[in-house]
C-alpha positions, 0 to 999 in steps of 0.5 A: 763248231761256231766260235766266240768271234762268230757269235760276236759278229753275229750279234754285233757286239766285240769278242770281249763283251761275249766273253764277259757274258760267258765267263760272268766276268763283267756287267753287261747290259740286259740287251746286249747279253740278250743279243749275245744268248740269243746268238749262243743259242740259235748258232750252237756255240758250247764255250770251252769250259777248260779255258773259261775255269783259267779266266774265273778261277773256278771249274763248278766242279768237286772230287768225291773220294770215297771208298767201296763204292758198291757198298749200299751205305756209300751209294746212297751218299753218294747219290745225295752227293750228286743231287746236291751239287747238280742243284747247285750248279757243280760236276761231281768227279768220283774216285774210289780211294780202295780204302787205301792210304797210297790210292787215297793221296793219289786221287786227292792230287789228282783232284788238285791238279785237275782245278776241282773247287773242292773236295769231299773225302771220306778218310782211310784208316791212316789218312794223314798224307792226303789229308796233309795234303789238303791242308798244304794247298788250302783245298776247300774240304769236307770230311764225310762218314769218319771225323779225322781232322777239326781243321776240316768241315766234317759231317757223319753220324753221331756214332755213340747215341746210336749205340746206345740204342742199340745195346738199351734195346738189346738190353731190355730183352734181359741179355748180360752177355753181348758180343760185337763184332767190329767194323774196318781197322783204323777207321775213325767210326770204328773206333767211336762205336767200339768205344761206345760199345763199351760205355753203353754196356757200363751204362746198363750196369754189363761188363765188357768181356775182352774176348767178346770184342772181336779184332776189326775185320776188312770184309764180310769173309773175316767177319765171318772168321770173328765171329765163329770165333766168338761163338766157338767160346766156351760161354759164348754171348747171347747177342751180337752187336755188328759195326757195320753192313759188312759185319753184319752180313758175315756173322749173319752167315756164321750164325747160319754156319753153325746151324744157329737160328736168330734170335731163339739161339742168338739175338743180333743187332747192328748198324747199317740198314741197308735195303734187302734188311728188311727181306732177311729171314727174321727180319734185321734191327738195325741203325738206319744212317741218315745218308741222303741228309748226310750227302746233302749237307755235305755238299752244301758245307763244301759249297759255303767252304768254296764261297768262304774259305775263312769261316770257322770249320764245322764238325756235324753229327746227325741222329740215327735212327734205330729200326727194331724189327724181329732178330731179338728176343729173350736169352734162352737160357732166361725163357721157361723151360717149355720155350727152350729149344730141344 
């Protein structure tokens, strides 16, 4: 492997004036940093990025820590992540938080110690520590999916439109009794669209029942419990709204547990499109999240963040989209007696 001495000799030029070319550090005259990526490129020369990151400062590279990364929602972020700052000249570091506060900390320090410029986070339930953290080391930061702290850039979804949507859809198929089935406990999201819920049923003029509301649920398997739950009351609702893909998918499974058909025995409704919706037997209404806009933008906020540390932070929410396909229809108990089901 050549070294720095052997392309300055090379090109005939001091050791410093290549550093200054490879490193950034200092004007060089457009002949003599000819002369020297000329050099670079006919002998191989691969600077050591470790060391160049102590000389500037900087390592063009960011931390993701997101959570359950073979989640589709997240993967597409993801994804858009990636792109982004591959545009703009950054690596992408991934780490899987697990959803876990201890692990959260532990992959935000790891991040900090390992020269990252910055790092996107989407919060656990409890994220004060590494959150605390970020704040202490004024590590640029751009909060993603859950909005848990203004001190941060933060960019998601906006949460209580999109319900909206979905339970005016819901509504005007005439349902009064509609359940929902909440997403992962203590998230910042789940909070909002359980809150949203409630006020968009006030707004159709509905009562929010208390036992129509299940507990949060942290997989697909408790999400199936809720909602056998609910469905076991002795006036179960006609519909279900679900928080996430993960809900969806388990009451989708109870549903079909206790030989219910959708939507001539119950509606369903949810957030989260997800690719395969579509192949489902009907076919799911669902919020469509904007994820690569999501991804992309976040990326941006964290490079403008990196580049100006002072600027005031910005909280952004972008408008989901409701994709109505074919799991509503009428209360059965609304429909003339010759549509009912035996």
């Amino acid at each position: 492997m050549p070294t720095m001495a052997e392309v300055a000799r090379r090109a005939g030029v001091s050791v410093s004036t290549v550093s200054h070319v490879v490193n950034r550090t200092r004007f060089v005259s457009p002949e003599k940093a000819q002369l020297i990526n000329d050099a670079i490129a006919a002998m191989g020369y691969q600077p050591n990025e470790l060391a160049r990151s102590l000389k500037v400062a900087s390592t063009n590279s960011v931390g993701l820590a997101i959570s359950a990364i073979s989640n589709p929602y997240f993967t597409d972020i993801i994804c858009a992540v990636e792109a982004e700052c591959a545009r703009l000249g950054l690596m992408v570091f991934l780490s899987d938080t697990q959803e876990d506060p201890d692990r959260e900390l532990q992959v935000v320090r790891a991040f900090h110690q390992r020269r990252v410029d910055g790092v996107i986070l989407a919060p656990s339930g409890s994220p004060e520590r590494a959150i605390g953290y970020l704040a202490e080391k004024k590590l640029p930061c751009v909060l993603i999916d859950r909005f848990a702290d203004d001190r941060f850039d933060q960019i998601g979804v906006e949460n209580e439109t999109a319900m909206r949507a979905l339970i005016d859809h819901v509504a005007s198929f005439g349902h009064r009794r509609i359940g929902y089935i909440a997403g992962q406990p203590g998230l910042a999201t789940t909070r909002e669209r359980v809150d949203a819920f409630r006020a968009s049923l006030a707004a159709n003029g509905l009562e929010c029942l208390p036992h129509y509301v299940s507990p949060e649920n942290v997989d697909t398997a408790s999400a199936t419990a809720s909602t056998h739950a609910i469905l076991s009351l002795p006036r179960p609702p006609t519909a279900l709204v679900t928080g996430n893909n993960m809900t969806t998918i388990g009451a989708v499974r109870a549903i079909r547990e206790k030989g219910l058909s959708i939507p001539r025995d119950l509606s369903i409704v949810g957030f989260d499109d997800f690719e395969w919706a579509d192949c489902f037997e009907p076919r799911l209404t669902l919020v469509e999240q904007p994820c690569t806009e999501i991804g992309r933008q976040a990326a941006a906020l964290l490079s403008e963040r990196i580049g100006s540390s002072d600027a005031a932070p910005r909280t952004v929410r972008l408008q989901a989209t409701l994709q109505a396909r074919q799991s509503c229809a009428r209360p059965a108990d609304t429909r003339p007696a010759h549509t009912r089901p035996a």
